[in-house]
C-alpha positions in Angstrom: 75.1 39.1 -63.0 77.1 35.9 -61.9 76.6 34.7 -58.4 77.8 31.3 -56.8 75.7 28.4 -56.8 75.8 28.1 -53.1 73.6 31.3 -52.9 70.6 30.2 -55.0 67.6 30.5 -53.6 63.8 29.8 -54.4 62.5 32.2 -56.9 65.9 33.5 -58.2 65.8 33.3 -62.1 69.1 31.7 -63.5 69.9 31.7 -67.4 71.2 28.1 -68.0 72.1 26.5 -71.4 70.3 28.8 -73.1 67.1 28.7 -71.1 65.8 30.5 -68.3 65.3 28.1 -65.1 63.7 29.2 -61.7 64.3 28.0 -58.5 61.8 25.6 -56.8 64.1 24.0 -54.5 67.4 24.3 -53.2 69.6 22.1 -51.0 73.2 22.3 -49.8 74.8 19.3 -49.2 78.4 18.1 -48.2 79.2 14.0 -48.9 81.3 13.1 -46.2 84.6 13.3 -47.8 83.8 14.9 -51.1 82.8 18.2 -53.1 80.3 20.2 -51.4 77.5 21.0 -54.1 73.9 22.3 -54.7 70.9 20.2 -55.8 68.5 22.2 -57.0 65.0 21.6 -58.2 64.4 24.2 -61.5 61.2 25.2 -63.3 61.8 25.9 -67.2 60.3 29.5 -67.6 59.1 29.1 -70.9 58.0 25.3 -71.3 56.5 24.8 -67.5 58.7 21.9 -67.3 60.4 20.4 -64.0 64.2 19.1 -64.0 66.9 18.5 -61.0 70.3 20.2 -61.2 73.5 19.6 -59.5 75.6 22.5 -59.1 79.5 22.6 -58.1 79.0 25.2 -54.3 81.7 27.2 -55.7 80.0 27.2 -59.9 79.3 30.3 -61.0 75.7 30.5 -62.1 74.3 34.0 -64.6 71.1 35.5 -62.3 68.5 37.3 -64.4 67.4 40.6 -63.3 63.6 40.3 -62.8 61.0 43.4 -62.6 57.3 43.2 -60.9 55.1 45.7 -62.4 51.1 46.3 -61.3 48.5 44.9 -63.8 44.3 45.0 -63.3 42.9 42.1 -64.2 40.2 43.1 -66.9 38.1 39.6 -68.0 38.9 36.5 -69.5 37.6 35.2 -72.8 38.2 32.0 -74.7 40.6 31.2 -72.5 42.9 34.3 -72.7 42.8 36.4 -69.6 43.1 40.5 -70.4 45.1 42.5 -68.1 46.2 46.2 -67.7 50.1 47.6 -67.0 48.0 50.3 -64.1 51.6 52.8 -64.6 51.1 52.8 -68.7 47.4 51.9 -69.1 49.1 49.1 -72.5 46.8 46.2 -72.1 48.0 42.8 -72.4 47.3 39.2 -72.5 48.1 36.1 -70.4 47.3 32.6 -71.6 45.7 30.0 -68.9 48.8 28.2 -68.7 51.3 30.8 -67.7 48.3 31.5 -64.7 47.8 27.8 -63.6 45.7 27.5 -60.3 45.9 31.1 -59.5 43.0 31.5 -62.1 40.3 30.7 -59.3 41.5 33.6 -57.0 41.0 36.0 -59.4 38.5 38.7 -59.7 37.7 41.0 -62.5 39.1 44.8 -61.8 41.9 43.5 -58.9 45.5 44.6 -59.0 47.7 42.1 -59.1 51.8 41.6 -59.5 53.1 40.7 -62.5 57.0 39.8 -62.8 58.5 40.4 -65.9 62.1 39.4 -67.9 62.4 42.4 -70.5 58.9 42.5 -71.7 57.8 38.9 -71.2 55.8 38.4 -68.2 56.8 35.2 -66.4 54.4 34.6 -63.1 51.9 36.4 -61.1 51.4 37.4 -57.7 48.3 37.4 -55.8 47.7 38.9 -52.5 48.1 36.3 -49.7 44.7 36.0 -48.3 41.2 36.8 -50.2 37.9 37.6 -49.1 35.2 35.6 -51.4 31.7 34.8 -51.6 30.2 31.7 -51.3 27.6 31.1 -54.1 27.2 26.9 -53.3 27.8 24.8 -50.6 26.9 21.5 -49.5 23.8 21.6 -46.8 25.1 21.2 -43.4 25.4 18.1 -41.4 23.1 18.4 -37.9 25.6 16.2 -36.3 28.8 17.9 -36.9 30.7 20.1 -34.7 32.4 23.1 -36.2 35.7 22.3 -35.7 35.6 18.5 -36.4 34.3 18.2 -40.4 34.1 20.4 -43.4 32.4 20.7 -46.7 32.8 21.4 -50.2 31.8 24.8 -51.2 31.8 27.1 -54.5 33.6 30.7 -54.1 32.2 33.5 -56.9 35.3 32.4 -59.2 33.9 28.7 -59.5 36.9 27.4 -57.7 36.0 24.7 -54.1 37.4 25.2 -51.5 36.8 23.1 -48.0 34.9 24.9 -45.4 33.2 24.5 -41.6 29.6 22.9 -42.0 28.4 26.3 -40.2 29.3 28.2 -43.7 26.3 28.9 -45.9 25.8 30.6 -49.0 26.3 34.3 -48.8 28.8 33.9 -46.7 32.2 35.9 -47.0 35.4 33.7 -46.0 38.9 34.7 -46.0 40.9 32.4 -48.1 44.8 31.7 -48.7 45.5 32.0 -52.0 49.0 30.2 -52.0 47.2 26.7 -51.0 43.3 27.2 -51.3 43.0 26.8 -47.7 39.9 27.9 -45.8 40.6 30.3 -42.9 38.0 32.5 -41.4 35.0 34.3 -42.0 35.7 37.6 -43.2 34.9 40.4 -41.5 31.1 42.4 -42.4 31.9 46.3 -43.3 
């Protein structure tokens, strides 16, 4: 499905040379006198890698069709981390790189979104904010105030995040998942 450059967007999938490339980045920019064209930073799909294209405004670019499908996380082992399609029940695997840093938000048995080209499954999507349990944290400073220094503590995945010094362990914090950022304490049930 061809499109002009001039409407990509993050996220949108493009096939390119013979690769697929997704968006990071996307900038539309007139010279003074000259062309108007699009510089665009792409992430190769299948090698993780980073390059910056310049596109014509008016170059036609070929968008892939991408589909998101729910998937349970199941468990990880040896570095493999075993989902299931919740629609079909097929079972699947994802390897640690295709995860990244979304690895330490997730918990055995959550649904998740997985986005898929044919039957390849390119990224995940995790919800925006989290509610985890602290399991370490540093012991609290008597001279802080709540608002003026933070911590290092462990969440139940292993991952740190940065908290308030009045956070202990056993504590339940909400957590955004898209930049690991502390942001309240979640709410007892």
């Amino acid at each position: 499905m061809g499109f002009s450059a001039n409407d990509l967007r993050p996220g949108h999938v493009i096939d390119h040379d013979g690769h697929l490339w997704q968006c990071l980045e996307s900038v539309h920019k007139t010279p003074g006198n000259l062309r108007a064209f699009v510089q665009a930073k792409m992430r190769n799909i299948k090698q993780g890698t980073q390059k910056d294209f310049r596109f014509s405004s008016t170059e036609e670019l070929n968008k892939i069709d991408l589909r998101e499908r729910p998937a349970q996380f199941l468990y990880e082992a040896e570095g493999m981390y075993n989902f299931m399609d919740t629609e079909s029940y097929d079972q699947f695997i994802l390897s640690k790189e295709l995860l990244g840093d979304k690895i330490g938000y997730m918990l055995p048995e959550m649904t998740i979104q997985i986005t898929f080209f044919d039957e390849t499954p390119l990224s995940i999507k995790l919800p925006r904010t989290m509610a985890f349990t602290i399991i370490e944290a540093e012991p609290n400073m008597k001279s802080a105030t709540a608002t003026s220094s933070y911590k290092i503590a462990k969440i139940e995945t292993g991952t740190t995040v940065k908290v308030p010094q009045f956070i202990e362990i056993g504590d339940r914090i909400i957590v955004d998942t898209e930049n690991g950022n502390y942001l309240e304490r979640a709410k007892e049930k």
